[in-house]
TORDO-604817 format. One record per residue: residue in three letters; x, y, z of N, C-alpha, C, O, CB in turn. Coordinates in nm, 2 decimals. Each point is the difference from the previous one (the first is absolute). Glycine has a CB too. Layout:
N
+------+--------+---------+--------+---------+----------+--------+--------+---------+--------+--------+---------+--------+---------+----------+--------+
| type | n.east | n.north |   n.up | ca.east | ca.north |  ca.up | c.east | c.north |   c.up | o.east | o.north |   o.up | cb.east | cb.north |  cb.up |
+------+--------+---------+--------+---------+----------+--------+--------+---------+--------+--------+---------+--------+---------+----------+--------+
|  ALA |      X |       Y |      Z |       X |        Y |      Z |      X |       Y |      Z |      X |       Y |      Z |       X |        Y |      Z |
...
+------+--------+---------+--------+---------+----------+--------+--------+---------+--------+--------+---------+--------+---------+----------+--------+
***
This chain:
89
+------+--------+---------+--------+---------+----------+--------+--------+---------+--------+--------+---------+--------+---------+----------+--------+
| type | n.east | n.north |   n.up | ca.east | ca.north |  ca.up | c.east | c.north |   c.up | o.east | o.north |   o.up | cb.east | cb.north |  cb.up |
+------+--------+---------+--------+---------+----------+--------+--------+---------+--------+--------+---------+--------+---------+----------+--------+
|  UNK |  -4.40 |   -1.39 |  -5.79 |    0.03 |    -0.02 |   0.14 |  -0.14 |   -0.01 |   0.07 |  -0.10 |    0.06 |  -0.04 |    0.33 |     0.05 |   0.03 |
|  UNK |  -0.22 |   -0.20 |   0.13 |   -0.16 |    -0.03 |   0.06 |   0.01 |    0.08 |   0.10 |   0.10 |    0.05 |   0.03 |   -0.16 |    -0.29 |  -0.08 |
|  UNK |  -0.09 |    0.26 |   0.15 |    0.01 |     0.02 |   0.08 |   0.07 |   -0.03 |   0.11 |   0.04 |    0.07 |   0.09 |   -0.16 |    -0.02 |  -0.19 |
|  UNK |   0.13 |   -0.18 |   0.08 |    0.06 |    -0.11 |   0.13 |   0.15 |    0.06 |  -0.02 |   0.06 |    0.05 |   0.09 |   -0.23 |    -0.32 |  -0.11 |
|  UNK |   0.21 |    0.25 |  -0.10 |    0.17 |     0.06 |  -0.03 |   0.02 |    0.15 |   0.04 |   0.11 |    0.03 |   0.04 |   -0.07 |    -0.18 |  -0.26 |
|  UNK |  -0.13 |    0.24 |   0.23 |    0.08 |     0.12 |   0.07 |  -0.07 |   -0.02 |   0.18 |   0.07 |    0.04 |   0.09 |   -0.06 |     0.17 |  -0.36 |
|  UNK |  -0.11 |   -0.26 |   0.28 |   -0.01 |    -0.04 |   0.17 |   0.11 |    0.02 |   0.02 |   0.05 |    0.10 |   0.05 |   -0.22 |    -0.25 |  -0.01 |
|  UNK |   0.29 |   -0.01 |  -0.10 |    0.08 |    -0.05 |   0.04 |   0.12 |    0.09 |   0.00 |   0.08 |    0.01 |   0.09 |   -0.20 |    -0.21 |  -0.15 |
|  UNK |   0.12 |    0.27 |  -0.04 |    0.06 |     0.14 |  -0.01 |   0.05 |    0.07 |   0.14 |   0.10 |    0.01 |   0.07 |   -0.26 |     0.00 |  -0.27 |
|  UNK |   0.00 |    0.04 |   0.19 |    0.00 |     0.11 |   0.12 |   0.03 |   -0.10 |   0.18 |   0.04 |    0.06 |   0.09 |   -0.28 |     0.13 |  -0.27 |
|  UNK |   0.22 |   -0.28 |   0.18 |    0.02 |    -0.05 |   0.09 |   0.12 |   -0.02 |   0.00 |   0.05 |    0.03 |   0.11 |   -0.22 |    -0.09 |  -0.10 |
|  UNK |   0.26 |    0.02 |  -0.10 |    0.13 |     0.00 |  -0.02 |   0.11 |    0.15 |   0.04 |   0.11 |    0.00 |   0.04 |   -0.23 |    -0.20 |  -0.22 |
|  UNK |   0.04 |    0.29 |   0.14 |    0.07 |     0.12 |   0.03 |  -0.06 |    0.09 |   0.15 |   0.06 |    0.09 |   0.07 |   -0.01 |    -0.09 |  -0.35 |
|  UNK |  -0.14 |   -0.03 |   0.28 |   -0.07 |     0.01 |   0.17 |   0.07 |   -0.04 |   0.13 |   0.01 |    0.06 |   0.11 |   -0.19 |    -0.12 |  -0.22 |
|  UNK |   0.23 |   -0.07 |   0.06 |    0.10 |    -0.09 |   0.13 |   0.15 |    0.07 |  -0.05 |   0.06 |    0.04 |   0.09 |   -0.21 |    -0.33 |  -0.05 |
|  UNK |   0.20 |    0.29 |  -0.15 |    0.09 |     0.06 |   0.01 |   0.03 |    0.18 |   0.06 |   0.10 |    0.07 |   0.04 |   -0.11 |    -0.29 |  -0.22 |
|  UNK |  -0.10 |    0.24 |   0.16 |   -0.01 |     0.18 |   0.09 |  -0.01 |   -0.06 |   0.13 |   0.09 |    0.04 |   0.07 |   -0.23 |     0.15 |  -0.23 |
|  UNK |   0.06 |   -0.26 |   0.22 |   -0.02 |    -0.01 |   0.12 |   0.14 |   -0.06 |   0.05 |   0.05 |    0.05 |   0.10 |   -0.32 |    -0.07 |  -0.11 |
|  UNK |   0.34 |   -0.08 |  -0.05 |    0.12 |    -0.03 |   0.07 |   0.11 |    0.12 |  -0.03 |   0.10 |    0.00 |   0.08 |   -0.15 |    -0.26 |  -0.10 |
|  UNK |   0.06 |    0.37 |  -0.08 |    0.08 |     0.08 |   0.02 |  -0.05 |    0.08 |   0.13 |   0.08 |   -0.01 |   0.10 |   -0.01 |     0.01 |  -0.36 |
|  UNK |  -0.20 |    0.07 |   0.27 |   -0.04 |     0.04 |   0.10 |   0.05 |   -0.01 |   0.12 |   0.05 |    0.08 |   0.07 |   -0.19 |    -0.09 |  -0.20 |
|  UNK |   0.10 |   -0.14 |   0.18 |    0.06 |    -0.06 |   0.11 |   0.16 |   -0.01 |   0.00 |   0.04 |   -0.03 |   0.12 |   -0.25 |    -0.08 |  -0.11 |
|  UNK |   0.28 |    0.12 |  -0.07 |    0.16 |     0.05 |  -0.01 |   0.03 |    0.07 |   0.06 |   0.06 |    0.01 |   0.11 |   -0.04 |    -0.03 |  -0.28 |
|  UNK |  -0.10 |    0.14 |   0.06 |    0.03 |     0.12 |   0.05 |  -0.03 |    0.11 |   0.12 |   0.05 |    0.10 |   0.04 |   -0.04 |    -0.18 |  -0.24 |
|  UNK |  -0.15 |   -0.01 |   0.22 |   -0.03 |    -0.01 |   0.22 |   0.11 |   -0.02 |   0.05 |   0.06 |    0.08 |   0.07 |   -0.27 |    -0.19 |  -0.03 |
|  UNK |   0.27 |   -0.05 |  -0.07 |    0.09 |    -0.05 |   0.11 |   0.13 |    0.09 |  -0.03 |   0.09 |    0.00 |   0.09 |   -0.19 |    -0.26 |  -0.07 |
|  UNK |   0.11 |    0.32 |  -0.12 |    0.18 |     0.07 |  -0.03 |  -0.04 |    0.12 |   0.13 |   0.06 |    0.01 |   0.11 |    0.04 |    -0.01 |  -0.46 |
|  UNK |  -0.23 |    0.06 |   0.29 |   -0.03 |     0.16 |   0.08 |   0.00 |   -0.01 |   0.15 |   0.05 |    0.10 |   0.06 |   -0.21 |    -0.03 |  -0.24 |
|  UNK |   0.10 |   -0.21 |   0.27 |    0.01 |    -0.04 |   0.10 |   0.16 |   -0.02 |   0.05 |   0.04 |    0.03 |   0.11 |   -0.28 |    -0.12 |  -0.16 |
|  UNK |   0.31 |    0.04 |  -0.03 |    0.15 |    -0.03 |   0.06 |   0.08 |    0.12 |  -0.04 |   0.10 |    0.04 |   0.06 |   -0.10 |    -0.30 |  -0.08 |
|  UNK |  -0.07 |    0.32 |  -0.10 |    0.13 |     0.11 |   0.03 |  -0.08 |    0.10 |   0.11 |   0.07 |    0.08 |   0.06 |    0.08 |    -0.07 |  -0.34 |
|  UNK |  -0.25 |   -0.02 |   0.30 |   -0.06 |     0.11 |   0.13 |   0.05 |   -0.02 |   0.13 |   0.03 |    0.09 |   0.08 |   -0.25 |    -0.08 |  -0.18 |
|  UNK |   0.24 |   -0.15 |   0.11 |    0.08 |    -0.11 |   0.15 |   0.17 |    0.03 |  -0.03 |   0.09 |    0.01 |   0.09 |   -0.28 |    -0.27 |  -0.10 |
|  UNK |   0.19 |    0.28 |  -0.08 |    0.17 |     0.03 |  -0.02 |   0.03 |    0.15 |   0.06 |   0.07 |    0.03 |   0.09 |   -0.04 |    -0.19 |  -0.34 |
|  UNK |  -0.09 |    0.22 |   0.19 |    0.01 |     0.14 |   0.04 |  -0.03 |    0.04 |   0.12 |   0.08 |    0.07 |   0.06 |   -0.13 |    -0.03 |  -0.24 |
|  UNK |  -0.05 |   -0.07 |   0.25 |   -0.04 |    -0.02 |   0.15 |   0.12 |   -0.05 |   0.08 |   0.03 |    0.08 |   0.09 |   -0.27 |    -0.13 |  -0.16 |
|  UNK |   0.32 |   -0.05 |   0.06 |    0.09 |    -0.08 |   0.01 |   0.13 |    0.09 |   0.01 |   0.08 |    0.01 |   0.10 |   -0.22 |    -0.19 |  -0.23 |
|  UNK |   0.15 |    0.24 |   0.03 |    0.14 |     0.11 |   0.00 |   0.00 |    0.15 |   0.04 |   0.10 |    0.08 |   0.00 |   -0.04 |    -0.22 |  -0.18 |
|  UNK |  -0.20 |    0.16 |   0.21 |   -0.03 |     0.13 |   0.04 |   0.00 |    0.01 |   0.15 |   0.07 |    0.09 |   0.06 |   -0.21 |    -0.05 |  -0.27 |
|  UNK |   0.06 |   -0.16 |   0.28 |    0.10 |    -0.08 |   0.10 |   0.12 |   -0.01 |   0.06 |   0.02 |    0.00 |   0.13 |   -0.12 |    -0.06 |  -0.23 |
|  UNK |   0.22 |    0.03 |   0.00 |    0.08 |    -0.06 |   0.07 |   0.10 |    0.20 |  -0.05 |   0.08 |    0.03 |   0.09 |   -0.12 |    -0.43 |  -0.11 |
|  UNK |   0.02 |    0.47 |  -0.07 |    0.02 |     0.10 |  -0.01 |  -0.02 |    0.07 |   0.16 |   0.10 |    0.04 |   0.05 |   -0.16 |    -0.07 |  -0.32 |
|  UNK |  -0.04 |    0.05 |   0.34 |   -0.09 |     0.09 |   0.05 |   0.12 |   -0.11 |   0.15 |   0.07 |    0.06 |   0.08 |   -0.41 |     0.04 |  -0.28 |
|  UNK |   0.32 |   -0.21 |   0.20 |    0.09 |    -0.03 |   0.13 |   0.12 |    0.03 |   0.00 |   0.05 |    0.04 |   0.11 |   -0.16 |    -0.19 |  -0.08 |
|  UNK |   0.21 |    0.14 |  -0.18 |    0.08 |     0.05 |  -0.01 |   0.09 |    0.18 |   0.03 |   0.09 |    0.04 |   0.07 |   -0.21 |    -0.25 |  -0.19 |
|  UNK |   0.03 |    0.25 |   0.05 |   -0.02 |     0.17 |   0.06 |   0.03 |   -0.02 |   0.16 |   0.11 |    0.02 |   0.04 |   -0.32 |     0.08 |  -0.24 |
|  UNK |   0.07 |   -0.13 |   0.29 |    0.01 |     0.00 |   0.11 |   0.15 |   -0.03 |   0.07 |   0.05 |    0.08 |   0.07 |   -0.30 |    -0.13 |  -0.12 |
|  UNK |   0.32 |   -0.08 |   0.02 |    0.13 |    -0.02 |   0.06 |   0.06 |    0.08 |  -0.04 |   0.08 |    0.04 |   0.09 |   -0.09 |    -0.22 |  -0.05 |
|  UNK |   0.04 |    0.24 |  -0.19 |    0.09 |     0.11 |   0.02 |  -0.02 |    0.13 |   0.04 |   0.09 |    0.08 |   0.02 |   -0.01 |    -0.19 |  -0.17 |
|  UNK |  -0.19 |    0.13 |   0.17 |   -0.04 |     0.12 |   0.10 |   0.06 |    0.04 |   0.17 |   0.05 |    0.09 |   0.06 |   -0.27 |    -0.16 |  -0.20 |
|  UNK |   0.17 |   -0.06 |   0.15 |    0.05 |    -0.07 |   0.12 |   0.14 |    0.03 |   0.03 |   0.03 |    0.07 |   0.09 |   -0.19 |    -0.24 |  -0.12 |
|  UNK |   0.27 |    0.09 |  -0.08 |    0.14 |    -0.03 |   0.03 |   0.03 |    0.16 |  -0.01 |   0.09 |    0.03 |   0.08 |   -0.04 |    -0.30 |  -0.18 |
|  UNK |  -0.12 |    0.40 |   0.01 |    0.08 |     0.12 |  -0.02 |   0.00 |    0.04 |   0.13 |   0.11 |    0.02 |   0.05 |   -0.16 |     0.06 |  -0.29 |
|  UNK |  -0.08 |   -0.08 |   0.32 |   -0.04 |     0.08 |   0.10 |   0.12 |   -0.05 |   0.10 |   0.09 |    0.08 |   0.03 |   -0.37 |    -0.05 |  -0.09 |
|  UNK |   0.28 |   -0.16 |   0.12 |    0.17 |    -0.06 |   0.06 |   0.16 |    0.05 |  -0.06 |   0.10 |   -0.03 |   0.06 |   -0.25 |    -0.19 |  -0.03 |
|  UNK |   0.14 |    0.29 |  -0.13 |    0.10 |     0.05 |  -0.03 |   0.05 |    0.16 |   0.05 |   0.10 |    0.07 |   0.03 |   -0.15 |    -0.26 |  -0.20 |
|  UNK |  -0.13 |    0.22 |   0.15 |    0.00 |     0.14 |  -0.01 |   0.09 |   -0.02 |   0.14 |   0.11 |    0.03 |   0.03 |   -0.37 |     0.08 |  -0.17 |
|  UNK |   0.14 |   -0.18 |   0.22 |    0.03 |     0.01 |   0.12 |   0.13 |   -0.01 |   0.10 |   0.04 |    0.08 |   0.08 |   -0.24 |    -0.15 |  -0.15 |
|  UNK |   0.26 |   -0.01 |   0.03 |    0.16 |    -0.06 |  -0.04 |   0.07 |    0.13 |  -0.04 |   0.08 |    0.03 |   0.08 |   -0.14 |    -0.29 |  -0.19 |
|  UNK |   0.04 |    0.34 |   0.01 |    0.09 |     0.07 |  -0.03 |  -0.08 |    0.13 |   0.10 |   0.00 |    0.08 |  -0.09 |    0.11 |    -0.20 |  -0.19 |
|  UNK |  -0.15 |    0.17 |   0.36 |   -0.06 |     0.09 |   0.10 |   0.11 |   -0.05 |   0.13 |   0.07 |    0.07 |   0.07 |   -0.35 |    -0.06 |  -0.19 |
|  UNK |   0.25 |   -0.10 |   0.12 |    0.05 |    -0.05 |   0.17 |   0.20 |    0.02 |  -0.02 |   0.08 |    0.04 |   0.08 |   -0.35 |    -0.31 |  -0.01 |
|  UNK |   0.31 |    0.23 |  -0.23 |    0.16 |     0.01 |   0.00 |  -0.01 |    0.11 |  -0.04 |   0.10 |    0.01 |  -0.07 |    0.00 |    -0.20 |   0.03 |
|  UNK |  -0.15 |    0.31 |   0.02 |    0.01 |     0.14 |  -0.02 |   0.03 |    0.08 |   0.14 |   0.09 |    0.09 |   0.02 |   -0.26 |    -0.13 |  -0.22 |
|  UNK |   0.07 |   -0.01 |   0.31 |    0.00 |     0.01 |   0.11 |   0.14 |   -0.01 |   0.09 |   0.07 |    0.09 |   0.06 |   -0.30 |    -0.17 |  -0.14 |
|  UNK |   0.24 |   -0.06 |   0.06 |    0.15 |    -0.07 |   0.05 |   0.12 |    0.07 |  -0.04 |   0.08 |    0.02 |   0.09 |   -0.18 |    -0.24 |  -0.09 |
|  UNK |   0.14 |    0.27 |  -0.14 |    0.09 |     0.10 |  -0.09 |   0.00 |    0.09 |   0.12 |   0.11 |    0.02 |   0.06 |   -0.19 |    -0.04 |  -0.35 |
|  UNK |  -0.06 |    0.08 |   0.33 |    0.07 |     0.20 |   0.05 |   0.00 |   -0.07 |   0.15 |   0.04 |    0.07 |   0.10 |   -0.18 |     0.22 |  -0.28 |
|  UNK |   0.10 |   -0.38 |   0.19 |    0.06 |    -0.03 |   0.19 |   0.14 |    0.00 |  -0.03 |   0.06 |    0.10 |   0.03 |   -0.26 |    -0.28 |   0.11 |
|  UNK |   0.28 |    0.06 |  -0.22 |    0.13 |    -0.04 |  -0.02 |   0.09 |    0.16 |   0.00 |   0.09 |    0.04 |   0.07 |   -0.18 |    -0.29 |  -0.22 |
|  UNK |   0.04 |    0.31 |   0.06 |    0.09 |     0.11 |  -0.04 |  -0.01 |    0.12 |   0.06 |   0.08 |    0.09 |  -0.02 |   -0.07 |    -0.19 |  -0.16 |
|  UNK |  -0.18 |    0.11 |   0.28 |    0.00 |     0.04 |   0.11 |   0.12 |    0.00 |   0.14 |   0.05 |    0.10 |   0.05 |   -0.26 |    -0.16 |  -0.17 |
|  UNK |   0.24 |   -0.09 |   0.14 |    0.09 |    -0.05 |   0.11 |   0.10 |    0.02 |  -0.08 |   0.07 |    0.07 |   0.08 |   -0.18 |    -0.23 |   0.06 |
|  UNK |   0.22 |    0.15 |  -0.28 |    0.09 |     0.04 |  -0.05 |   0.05 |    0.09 |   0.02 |   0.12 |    0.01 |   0.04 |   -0.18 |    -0.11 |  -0.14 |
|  UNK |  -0.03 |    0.24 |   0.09 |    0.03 |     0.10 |   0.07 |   0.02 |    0.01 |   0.12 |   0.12 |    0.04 |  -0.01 |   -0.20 |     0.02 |  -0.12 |
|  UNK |   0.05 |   -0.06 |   0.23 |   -0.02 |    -0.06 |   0.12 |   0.12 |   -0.02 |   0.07 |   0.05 |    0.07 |   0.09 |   -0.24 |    -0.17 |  -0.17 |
|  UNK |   0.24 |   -0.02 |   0.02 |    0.15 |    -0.12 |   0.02 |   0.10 |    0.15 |  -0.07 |   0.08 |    0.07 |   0.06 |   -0.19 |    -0.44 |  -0.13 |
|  UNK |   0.07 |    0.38 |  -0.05 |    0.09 |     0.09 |  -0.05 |   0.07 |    0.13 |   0.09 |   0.11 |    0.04 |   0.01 |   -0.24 |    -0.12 |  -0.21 |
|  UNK |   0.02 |    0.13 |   0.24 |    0.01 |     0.12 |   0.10 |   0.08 |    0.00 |   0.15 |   0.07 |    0.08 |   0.06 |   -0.29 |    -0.03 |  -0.19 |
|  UNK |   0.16 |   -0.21 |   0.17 |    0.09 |    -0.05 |   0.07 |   0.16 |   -0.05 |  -0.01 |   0.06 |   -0.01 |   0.11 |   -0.27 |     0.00 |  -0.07 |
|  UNK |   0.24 |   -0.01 |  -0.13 |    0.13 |    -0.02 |  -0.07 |   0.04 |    0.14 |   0.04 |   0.05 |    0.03 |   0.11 |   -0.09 |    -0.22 |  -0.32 |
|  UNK |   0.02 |    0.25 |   0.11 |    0.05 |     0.13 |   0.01 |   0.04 |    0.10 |   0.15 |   0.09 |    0.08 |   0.00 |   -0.23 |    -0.11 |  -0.24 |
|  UNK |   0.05 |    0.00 |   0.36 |   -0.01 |     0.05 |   0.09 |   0.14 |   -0.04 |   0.09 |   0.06 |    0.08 |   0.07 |   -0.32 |    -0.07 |  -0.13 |
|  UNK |   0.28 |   -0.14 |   0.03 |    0.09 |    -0.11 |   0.09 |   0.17 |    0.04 |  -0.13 |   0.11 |   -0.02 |   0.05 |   -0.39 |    -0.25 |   0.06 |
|  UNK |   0.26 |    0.31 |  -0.22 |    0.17 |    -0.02 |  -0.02 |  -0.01 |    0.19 |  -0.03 |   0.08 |    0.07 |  -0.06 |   -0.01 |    -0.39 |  -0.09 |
|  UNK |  -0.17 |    0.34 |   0.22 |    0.03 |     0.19 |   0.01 |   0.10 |    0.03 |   0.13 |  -0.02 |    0.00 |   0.12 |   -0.25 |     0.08 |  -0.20 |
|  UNK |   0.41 |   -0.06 |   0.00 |    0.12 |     0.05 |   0.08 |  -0.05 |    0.11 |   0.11 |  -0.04 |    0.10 |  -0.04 |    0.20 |    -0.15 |  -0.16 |
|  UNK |  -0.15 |    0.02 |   0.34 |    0.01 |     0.09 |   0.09 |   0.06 |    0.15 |   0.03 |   0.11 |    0.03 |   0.04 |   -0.13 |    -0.25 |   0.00 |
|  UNK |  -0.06 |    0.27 |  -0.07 |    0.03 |     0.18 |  -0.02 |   0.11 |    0.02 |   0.13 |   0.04 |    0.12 |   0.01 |   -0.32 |    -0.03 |  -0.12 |
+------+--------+---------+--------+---------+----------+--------+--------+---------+--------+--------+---------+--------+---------+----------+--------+
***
């Protein structure tokens, strides 16, 4: 084998590293963009359901509320009932 035949060699396996190389830049770049991408849409995600618990919390505070007024005045109405069919001593 000549010199000119392994030049051609090494040149031959040179460009083939350098095009794996460059592959494997462009995979590392897109899966880095991908990840960025869903860490993203994760992270906005979270946020709206943060959001929606806190309206529920909220939601279920304000009908907790409304419950002991209702059964507040239940009593109330009730006691009045009672007052009005209390037979006259």
């Amino acid at each position: 084998m000549s010199i000119k035949h392994v030049r051609v060699i090494a040149r031959s396996f040179w460009y083939r590293a350098s095009v794996v190389e460059a592959t494997d830049v462009s995979v590392s770049g897109k899966q880095n963009r991908l990840a960025s991408e869903f860490n993203h849409r994760v992270a906005e995600r979270t946020e709206e359901l943060a959001k929606g618990h806190d309206g529920l919390r909220h939601k279920t505070g304000e009908r907790g509320k409304i419950e002991a007024r209702l059964l507040e005045s239940e009593a109330v109405l009730q006691e009045a009932f009672y007052e009005i069919k209390k037979p006259e001593a």
